[in-house]
N, C-alpha and C positions, 0 to 999 in steps of 0.2 A: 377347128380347135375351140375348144372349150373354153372363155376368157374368164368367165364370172367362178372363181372360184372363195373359198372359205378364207374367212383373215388370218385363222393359223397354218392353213397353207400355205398362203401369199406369203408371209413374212418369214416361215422357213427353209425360203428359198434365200433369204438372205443370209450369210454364212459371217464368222467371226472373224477381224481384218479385212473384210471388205472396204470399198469406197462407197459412199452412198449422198447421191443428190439428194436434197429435202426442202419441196417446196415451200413458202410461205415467206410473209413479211411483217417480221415482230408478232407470228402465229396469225396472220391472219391469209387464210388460204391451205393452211399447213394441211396433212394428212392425219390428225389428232391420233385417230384411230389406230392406221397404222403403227406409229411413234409410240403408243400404248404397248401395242404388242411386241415390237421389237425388246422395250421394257420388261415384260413378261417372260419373256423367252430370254432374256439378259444373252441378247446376242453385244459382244465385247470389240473393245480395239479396231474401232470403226474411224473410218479418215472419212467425216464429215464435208458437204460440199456446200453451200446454206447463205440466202443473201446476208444471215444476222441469228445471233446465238438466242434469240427473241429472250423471254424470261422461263425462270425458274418454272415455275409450271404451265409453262404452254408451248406447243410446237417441238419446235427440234431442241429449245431448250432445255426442256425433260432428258434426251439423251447425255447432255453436259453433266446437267444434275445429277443424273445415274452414273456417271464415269463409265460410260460405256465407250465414249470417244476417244482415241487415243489423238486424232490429229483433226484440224478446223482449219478449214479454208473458207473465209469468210471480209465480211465488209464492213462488219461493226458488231462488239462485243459488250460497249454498255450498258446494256440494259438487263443482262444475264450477268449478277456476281459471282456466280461460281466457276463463270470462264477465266474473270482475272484471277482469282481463286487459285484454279489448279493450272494457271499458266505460270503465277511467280512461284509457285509448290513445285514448277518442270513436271510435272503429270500430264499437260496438255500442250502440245505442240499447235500453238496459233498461226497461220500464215493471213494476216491481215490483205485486202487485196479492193482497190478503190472500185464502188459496187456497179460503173460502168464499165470496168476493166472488166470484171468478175462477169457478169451480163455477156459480156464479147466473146469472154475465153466462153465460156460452155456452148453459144451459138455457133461459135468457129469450130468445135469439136460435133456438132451436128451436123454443120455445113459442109464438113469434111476438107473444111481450110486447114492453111499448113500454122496458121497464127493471126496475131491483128496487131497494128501498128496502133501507138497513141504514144501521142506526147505526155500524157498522164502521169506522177513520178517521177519526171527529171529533174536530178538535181535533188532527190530526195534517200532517204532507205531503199523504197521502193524499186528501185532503179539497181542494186545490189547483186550481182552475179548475172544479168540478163542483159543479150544481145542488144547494141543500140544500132540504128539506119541512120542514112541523111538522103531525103526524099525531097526533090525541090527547094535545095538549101533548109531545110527543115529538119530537126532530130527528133526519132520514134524510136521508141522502147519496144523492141518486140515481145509481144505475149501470146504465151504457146496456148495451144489449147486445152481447156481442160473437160477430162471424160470420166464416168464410174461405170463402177460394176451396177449399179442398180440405182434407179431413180425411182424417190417416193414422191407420187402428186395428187394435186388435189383437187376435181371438178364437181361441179355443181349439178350438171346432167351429164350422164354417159349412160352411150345406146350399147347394146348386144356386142357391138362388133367393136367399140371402145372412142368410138367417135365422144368428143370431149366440149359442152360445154361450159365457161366459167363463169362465175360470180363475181363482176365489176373484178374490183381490187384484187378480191383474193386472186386474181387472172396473177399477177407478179412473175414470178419466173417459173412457174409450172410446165409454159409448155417451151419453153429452152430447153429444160433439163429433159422433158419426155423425150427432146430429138437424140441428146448427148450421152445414153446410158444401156449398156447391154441388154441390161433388163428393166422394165418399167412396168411398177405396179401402181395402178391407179384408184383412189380413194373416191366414191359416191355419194353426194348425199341423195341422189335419186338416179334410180338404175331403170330405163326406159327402153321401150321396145323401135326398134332401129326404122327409123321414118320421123319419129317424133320429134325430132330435133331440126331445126329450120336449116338447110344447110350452108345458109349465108353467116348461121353462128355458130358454127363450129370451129373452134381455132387448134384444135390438135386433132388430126385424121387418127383412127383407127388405127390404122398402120403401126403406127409408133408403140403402142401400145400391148403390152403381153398378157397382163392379169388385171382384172377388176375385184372391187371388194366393197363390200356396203358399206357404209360409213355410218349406220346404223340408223339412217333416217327413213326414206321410204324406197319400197320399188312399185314402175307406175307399167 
């Protein structure tokens, strides 16, 4: 199979009400590119999955910006004002989520666990409709997993066969979400021939991976 395909093919595989993971932290790591095109193609009423609504023009907070999001599952929205925007306007459905919780569920839903135990939220909101334990005289909020239709991420080198290396920081929750999403398409900024990559640094296998797309910087 074919991985490296065109970024308006990659992104019209994304459909309208889909769920969509989207890597980055305050845009840094994001899939830029990607997130342009989805823009372009004004794919709509997207349930968002996101460590943070980052800002107004950058990362996954272009999607907010655009009202393309119908729902946000997320761990902090300050720093994007059009999240509180269209959440007190009821146009956006926020489900705030503490961004180690957030971190577990989509790991638990790659690892193919049933959930994750945290004290995290008791005795808070958070806590509100969801199953609580007592584990060693200890109370745990159980947290289900969470999974999408499609995860957009974003690596620094990826070889032919989708093997994924990252860039420091921008590493953040990209290759969580690669484990946790039907489909994953993978954003470039250098697209390399498969050996190139030291295999001691590769943090996301090939495997995981469905579609590549240039990110419009090089291929080596």
């Amino acid at each position: 199979m074919k991985k490296i395909i065109s970024l308006e093919d990659a992104v019209s595989k994304i459909k309208d009400g889909m769920s969509v993971m989207c890597g980055g932290f305050l845009g840094t790591g994001a899939p830029e590119a990607i997130i342009d095109e989805i823009i372009r193609q004004d794919i709509k009423d997207l349930t968002l999955i996101i460590n943070d609504t980052s800002f107004i023009n950058i990362g996954g907070g272009k999607l907010i910006n655009h009202k393309l999001v119908k729902k946000v599952i997320t761990s902090h929205i300050g720093t994007n004002p059009q999240s509180g925007l269209q959440m007190n306007a009821e146009e956006l459905e926020v489900v705030l989520v503490p961004q180690g919780t957030l971190a577990e569920q989509i790991r638990a839903a790659g690892a193919g666990l049933g959930g994750v135990l945290t004290p995290v939220g008791l005795g808070t909101l958070v806590e509100n409709g969801k199953q609580k334990i007592f584990l060693n005289d200890k109370e745990y909020l159980i947290e289900l997993p969470i999974k999408a239709d499609v995860a957009i991420i974003k690596g620094y080198k990826i070889d032919h066969m989708g093997n994924i290396l990252y860039n420091n920081s921008a590493r953040n929750m990209n290759p969580l979400m690669a484990t946790a999403a039907d489909l994953v398409i993978a954003e470039a900024d250098h697209i390399v021939e498969v050996g190139s990559i030291d295999p001691n640094h590769i943090v996301t296998p090939g495997l995981f991976v469905d579609y590549i797309v240039n990110g419009g910087q090089i291929n080596e």
